[in-house]
ZAFI-136124 format. One record per atom (N, C-alpha, C, O, CB): residue in one letter; atom name; x, y, z. Coordinates in steps of 0.1 Angstrom, whole numbers, plus 5000, padded with zeros to 4 digits. Glycine has a CB too. Layout:
N
> residu, atome, east, north, up
> a, CA, X, Y, Z;
...
//
This chain:
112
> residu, atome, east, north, up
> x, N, 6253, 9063, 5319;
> x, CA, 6254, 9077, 5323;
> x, C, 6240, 9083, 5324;
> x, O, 6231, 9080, 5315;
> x, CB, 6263, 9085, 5314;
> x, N, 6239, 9090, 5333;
> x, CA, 6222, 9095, 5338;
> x, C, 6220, 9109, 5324;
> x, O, 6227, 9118, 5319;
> x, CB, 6221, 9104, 5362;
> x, N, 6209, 9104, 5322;
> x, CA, 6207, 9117, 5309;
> x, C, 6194, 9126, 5313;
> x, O, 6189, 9121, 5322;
> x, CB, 6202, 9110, 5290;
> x, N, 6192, 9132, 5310;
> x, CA, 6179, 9140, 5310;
> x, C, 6164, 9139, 5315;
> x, O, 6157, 9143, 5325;
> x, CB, 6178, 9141, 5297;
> x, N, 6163, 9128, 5299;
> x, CA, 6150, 9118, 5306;
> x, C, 6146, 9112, 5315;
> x, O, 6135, 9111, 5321;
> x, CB, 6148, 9110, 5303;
> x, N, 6158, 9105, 5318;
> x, CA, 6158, 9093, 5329;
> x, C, 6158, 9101, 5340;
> x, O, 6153, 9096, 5349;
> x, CB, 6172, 9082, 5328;
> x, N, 6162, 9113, 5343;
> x, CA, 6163, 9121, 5356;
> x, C, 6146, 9124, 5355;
> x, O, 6139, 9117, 5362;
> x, CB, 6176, 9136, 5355;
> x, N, 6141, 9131, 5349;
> x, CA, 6128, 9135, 5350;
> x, C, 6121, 9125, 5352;
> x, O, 6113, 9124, 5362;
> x, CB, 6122, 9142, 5340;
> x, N, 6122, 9113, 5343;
> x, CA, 6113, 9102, 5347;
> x, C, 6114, 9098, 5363;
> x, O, 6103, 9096, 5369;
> x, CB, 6116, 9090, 5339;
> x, N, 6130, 9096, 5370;
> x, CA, 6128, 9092, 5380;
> x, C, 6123, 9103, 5395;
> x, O, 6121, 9101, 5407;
> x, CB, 6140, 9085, 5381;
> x, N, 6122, 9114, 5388;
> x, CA, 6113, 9124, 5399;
> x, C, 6103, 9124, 5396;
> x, O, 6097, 9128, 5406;
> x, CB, 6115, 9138, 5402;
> x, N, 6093, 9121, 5385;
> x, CA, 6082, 9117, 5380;
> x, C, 6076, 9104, 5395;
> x, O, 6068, 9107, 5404;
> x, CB, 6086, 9110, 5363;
> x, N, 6083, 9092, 5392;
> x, CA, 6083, 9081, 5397;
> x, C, 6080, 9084, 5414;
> x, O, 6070, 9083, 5419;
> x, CB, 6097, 9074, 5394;
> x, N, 6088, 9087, 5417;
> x, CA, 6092, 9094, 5434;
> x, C, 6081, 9104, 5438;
> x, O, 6075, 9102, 5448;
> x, CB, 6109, 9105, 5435;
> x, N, 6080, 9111, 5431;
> x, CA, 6067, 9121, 5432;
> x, C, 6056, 9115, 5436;
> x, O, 6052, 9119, 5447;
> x, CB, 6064, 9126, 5419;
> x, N, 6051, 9108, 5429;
> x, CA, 6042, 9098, 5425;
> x, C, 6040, 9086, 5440;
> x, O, 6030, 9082, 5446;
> x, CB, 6051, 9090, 5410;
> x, N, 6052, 9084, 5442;
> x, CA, 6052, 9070, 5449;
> x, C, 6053, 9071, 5466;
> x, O, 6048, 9064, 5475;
> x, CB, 6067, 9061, 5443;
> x, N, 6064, 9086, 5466;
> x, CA, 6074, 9089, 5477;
> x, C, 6073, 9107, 5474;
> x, O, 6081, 9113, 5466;
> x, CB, 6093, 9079, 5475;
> x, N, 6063, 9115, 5480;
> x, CA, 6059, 9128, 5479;
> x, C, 6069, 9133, 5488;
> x, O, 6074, 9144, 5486;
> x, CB, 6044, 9131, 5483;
> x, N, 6074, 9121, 5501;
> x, CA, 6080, 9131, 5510;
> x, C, 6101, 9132, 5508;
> x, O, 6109, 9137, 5515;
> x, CB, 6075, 9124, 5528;
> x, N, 6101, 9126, 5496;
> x, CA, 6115, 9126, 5489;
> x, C, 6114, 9139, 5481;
> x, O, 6105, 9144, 5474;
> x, CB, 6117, 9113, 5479;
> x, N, 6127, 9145, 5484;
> x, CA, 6127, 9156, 5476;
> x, C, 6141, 9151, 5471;
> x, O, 6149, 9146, 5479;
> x, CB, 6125, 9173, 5483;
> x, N, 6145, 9155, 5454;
> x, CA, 6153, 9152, 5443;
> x, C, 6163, 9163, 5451;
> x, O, 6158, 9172, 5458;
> x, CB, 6148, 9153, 5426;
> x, N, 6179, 9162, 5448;
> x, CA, 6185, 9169, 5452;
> x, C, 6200, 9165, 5440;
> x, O, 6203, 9154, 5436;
> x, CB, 6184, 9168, 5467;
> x, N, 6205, 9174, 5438;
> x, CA, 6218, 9176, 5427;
> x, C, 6225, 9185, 5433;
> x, O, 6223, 9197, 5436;
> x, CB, 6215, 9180, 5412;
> x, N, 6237, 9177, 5432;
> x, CA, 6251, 9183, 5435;
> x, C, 6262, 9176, 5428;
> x, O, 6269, 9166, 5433;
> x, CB, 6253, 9184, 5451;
> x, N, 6263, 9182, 5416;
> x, CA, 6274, 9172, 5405;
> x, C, 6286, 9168, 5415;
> x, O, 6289, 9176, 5424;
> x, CB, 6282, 9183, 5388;
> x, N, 6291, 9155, 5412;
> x, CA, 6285, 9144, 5400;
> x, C, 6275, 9139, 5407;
> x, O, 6267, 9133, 5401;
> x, CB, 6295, 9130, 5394;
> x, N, 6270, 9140, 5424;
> x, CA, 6260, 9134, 5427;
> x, C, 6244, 9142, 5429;
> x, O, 6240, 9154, 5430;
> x, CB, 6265, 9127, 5440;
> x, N, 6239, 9129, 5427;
> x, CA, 6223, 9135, 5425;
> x, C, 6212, 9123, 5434;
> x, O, 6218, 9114, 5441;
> x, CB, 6217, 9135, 5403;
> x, N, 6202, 9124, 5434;
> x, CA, 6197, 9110, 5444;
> x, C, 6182, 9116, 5448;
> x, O, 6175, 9124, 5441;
> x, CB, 6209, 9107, 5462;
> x, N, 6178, 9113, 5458;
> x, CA, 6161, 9117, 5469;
> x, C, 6170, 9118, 5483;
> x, O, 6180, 9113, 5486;
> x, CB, 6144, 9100, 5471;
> x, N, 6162, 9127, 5488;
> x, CA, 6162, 9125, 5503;
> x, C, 6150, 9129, 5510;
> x, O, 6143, 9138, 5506;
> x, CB, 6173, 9131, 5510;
> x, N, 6148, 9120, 5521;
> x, CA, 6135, 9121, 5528;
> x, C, 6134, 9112, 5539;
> x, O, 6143, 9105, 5540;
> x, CB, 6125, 9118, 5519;
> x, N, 6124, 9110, 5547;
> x, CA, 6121, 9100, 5555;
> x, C, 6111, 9092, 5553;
> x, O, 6103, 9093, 5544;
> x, CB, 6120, 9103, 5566;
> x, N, 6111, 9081, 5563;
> x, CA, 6102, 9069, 5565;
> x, C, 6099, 9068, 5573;
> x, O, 6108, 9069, 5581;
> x, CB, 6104, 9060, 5564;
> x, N, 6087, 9065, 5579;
> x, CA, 6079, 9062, 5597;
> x, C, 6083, 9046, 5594;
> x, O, 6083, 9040, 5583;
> x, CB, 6055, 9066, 5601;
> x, N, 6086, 9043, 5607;
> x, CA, 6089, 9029, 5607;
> x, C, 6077, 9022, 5617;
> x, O, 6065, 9024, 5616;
> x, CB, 6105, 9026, 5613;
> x, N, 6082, 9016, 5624;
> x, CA, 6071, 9012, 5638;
> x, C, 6075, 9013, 5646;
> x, O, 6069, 9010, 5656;
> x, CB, 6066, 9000, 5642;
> x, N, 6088, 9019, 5647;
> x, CA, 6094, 9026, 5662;
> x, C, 6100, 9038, 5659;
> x, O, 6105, 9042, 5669;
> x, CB, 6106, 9018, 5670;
> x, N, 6103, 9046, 5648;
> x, CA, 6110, 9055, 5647;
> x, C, 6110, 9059, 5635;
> x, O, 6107, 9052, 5625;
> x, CB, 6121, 9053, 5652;
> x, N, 6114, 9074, 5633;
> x, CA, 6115, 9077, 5622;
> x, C, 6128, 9078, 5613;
> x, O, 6139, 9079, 5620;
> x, CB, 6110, 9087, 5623;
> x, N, 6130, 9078, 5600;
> x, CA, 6144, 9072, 5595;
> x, C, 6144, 9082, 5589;
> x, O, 6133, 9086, 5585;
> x, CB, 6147, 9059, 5589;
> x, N, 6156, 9090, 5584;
> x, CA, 6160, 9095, 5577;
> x, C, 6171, 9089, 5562;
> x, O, 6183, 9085, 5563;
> x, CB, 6163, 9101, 5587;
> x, N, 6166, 9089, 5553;
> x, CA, 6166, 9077, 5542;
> x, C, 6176, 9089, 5530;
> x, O, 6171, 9100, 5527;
> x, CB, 6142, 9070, 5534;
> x, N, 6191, 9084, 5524;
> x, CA, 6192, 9091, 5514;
> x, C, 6194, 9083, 5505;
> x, O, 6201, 9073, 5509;
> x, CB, 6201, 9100, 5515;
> x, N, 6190, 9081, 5492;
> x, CA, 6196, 9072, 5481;
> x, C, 6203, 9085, 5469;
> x, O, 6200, 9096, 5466;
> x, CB, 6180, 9059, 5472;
> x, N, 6214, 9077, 5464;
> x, CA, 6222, 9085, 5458;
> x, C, 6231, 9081, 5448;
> x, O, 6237, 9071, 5452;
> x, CB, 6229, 9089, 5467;
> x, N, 6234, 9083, 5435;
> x, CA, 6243, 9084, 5425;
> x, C, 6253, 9091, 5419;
> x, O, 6254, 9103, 5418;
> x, CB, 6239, 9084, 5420;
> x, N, 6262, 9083, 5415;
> x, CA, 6269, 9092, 5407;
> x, C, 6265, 9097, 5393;
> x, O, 6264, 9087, 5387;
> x, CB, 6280, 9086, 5406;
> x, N, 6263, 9108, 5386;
> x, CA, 6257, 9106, 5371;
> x, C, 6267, 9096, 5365;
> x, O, 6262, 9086, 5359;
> x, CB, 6257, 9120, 5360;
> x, N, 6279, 9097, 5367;
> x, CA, 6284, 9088, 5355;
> x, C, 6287, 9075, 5356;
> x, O, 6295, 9069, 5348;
> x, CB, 6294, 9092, 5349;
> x, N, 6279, 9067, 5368;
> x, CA, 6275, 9056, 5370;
> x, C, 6260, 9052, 5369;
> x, O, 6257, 9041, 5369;
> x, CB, 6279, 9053, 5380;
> x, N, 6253, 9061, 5367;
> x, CA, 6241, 9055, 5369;
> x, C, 6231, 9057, 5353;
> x, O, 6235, 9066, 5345;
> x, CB, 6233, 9061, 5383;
> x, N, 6221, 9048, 5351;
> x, CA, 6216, 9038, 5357;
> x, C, 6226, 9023, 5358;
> x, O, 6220, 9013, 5361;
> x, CB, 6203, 9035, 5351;
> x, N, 6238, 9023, 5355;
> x, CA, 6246, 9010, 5354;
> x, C, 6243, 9001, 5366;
> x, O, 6238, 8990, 5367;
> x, CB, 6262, 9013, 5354;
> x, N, 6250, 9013, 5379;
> x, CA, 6249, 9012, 5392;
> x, C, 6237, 9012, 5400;
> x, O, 6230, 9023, 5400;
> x, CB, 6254, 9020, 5396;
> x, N, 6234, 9003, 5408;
> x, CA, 6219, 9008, 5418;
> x, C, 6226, 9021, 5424;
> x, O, 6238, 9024, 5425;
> x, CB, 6212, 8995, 5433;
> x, N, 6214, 9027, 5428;
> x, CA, 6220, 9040, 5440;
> x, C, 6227, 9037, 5451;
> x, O, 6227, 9025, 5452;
> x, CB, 6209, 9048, 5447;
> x, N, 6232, 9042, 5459;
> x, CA, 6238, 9036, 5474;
> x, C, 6226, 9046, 5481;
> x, O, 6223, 9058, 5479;
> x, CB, 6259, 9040, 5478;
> x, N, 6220, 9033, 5492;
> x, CA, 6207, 9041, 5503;
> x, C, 6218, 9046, 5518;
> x, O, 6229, 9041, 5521;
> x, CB, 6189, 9026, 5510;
> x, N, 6214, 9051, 5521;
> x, CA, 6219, 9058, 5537;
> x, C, 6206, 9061, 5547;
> x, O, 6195, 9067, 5545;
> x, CB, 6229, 9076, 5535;
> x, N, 6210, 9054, 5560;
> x, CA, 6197, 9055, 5564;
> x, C, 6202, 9058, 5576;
> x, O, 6212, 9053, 5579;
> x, CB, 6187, 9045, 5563;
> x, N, 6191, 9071, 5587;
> x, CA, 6198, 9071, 5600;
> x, C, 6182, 9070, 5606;
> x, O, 6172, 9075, 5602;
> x, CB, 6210, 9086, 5604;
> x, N, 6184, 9062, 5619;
> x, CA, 6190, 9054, 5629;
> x, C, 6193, 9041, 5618;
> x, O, 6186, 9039, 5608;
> x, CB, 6179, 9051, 5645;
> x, N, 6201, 9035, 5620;
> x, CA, 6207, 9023, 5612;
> x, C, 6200, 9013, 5619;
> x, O, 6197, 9014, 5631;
> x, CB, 6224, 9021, 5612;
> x, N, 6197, 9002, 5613;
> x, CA, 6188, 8994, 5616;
> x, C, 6191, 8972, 5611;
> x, O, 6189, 8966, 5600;
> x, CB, 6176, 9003, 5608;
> x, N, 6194, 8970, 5616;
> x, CA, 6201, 8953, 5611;
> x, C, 6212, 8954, 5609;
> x, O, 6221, 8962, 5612;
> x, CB, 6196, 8945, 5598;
> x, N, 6212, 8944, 5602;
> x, CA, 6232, 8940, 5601;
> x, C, 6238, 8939, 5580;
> x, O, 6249, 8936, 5574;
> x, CB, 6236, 8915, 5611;
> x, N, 6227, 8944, 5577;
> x, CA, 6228, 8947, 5558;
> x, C, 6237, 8958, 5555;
> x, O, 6235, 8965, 5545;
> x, CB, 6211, 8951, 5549;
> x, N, 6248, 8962, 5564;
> x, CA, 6256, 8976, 5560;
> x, C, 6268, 8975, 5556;
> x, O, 6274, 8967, 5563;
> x, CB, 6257, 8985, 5570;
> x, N, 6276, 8980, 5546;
> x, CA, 6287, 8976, 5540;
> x, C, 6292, 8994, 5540;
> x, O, 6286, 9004, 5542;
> x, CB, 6285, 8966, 5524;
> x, N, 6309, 8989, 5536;
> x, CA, 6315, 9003, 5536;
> x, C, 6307, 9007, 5524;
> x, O, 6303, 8998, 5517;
> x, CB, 6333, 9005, 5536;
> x, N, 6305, 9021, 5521;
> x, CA, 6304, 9027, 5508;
> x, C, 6314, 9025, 5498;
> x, O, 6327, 9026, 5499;
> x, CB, 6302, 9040, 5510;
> x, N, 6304, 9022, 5487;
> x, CA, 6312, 9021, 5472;
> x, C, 6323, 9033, 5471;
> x, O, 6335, 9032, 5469;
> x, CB, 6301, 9022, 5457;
> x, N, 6316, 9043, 5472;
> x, CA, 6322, 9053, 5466;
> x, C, 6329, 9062, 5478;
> x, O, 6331, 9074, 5478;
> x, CB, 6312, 9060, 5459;
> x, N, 6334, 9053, 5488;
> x, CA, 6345, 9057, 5499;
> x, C, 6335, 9068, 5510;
> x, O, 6342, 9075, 5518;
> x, CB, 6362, 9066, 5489;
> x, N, 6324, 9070, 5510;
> x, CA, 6319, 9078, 5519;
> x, C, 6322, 9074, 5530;
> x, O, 6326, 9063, 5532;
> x, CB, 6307, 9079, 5518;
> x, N, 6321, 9084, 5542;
> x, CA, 6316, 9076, 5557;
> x, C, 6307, 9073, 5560;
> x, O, 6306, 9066, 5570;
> x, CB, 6316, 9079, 5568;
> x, N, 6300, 9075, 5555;
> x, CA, 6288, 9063, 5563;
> x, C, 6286, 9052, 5557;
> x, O, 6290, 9052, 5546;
> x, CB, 6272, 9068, 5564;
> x, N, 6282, 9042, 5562;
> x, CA, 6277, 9028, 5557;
> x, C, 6266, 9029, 5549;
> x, O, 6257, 9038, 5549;
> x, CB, 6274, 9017, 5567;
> x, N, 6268, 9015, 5540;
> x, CA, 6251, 9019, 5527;
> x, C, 6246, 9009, 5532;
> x, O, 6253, 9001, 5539;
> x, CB, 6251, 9016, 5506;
> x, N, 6233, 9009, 5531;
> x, CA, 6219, 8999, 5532;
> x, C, 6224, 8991, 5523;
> x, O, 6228, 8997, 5513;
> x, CB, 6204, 9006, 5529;
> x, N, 6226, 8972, 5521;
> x, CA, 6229, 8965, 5512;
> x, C, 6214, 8959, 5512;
> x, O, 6208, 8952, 5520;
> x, CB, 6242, 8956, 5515;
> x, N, 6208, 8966, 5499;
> x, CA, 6193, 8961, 5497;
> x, C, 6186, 8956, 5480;
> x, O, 6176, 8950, 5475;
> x, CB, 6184, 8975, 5501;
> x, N, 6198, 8962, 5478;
> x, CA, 6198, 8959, 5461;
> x, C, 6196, 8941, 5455;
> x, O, 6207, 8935, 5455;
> x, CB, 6216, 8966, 5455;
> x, N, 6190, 8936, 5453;
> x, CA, 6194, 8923, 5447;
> x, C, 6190, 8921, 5432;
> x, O, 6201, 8918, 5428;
> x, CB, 6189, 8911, 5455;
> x, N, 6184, 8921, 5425;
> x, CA, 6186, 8920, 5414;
> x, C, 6181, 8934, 5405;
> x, O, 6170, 8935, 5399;
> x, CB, 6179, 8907, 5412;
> x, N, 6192, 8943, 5405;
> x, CA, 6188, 8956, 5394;
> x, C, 6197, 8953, 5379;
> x, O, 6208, 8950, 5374;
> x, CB, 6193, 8974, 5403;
> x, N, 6181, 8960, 5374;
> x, CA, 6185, 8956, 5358;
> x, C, 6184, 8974, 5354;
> x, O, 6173, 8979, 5356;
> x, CB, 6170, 8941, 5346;
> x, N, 6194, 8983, 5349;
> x, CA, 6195, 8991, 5344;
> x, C, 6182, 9000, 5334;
> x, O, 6179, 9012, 5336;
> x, CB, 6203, 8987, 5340;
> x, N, 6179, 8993, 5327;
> x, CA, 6174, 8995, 5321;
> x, C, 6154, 8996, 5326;
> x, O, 6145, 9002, 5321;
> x, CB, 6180, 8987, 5312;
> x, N, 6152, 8986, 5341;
> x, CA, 6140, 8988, 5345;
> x, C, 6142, 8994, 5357;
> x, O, 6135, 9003, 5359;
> x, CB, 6132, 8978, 5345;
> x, N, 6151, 8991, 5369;
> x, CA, 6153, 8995, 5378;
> x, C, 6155, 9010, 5381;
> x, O, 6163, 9016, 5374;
> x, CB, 6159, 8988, 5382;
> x, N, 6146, 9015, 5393;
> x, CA, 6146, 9031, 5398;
> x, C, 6146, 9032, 5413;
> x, O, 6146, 9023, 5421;
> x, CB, 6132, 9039, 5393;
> x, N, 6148, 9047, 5415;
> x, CA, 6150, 9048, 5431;
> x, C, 6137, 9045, 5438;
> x, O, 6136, 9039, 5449;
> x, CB, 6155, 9062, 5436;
> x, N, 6123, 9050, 5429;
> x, CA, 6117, 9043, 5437;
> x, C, 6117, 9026, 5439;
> x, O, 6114, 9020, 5449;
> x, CB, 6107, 9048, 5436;
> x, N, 6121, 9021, 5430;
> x, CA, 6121, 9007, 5432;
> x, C, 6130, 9004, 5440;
> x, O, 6129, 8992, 5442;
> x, CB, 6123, 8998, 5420;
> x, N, 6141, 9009, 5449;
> x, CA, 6151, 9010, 5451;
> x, C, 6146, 9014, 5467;
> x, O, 6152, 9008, 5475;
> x, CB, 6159, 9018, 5440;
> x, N, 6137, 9022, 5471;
> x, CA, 6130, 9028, 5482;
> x, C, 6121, 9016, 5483;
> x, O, 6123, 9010, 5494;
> x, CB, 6123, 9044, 5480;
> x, N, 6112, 9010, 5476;
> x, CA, 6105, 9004, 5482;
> x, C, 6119, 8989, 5487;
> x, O, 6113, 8981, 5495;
> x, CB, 6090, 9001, 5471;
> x, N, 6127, 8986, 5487;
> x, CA, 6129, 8977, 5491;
> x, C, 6137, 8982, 5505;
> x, O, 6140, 8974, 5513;
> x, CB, 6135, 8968, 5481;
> x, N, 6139, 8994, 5507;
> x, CA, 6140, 8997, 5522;
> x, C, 6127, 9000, 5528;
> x, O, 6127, 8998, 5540;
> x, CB, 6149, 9008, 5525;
> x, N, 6119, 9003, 5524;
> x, CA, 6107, 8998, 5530;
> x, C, 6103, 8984, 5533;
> x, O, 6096, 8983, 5543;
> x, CB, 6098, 9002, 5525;
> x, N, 6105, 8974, 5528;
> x, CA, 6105, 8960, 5530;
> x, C, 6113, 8960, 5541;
> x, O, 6107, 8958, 5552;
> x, CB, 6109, 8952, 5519;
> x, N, 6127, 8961, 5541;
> x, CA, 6136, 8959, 5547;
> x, C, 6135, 8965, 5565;
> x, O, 6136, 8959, 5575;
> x, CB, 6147, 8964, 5538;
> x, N, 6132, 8976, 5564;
> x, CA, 6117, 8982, 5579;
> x, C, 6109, 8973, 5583;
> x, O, 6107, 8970, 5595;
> x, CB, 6103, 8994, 5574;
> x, N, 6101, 8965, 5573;
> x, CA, 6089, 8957, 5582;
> x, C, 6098, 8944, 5584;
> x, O, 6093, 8935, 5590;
> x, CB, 6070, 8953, 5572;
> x, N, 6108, 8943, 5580;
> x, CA, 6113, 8929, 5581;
> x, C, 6118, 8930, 5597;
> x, O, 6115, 8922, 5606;
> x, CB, 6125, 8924, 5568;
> x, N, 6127, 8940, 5598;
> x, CA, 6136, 8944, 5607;
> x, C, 6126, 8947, 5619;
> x, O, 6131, 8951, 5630;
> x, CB, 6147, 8956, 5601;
> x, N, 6114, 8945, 5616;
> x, CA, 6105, 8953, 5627;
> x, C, 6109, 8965, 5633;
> x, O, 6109, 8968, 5645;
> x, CB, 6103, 8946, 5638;
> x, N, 6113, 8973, 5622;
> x, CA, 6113, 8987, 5625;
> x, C, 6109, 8996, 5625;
> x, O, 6115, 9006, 5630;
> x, CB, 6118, 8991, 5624;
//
């Protein structure tokens, strides 16, 4: 369950990493949103949580223009499809920005 700390630390992090992410809360969900320049376009990037899944849970990313074939229904029944980018998150170290940089990877891979 997301507490206090861990929330400030991870706008700390984002701040820091990803200036053009702005933190946003709307119980139970909370997350960044912002964009990314790709090499053809610009993306519009949300990563997002539930508090009372996270940090258990990686965030679920949302990205528009959608880009490859890594998209699965949303965990948490949304419409839109999530970015499947997550592979090995450990609670206890994993963050959104760690979580953002691997859709940035996932951009230069996709040549996007």
């Amino acid at each position: 369950m997301l507490n206090v700390q861990r929330w400030r630390k991870e706008k700390e992090l984002m701040a820091g990493a990803f200036p053009q992410f702005r933190p946003f809360a709307d119980p139970p969900w909370f997350g960044f949103q912002g964009h990314l320049l790709g090499r053809l376009r610009r993306y519009e990037v949300v990563l997002e949580s539930r508090e009372d899944a996270y940090p258990e849970t990686p965030p679920s990313v949302y990205m528009n223009p959608q880009v490859g074939s890594h998209w699965r229904i949303s965990a948490y029944g949304r419409p839109t499809p999530e970015l499947c980018v997550i592979k090995d998150w450990i609670a206890s170290h994993s963050t959104f920005a760690n979580t953002l940089l691997a859709v940035v990877k996932y951009l230069e891979e996709h040549h996007a």
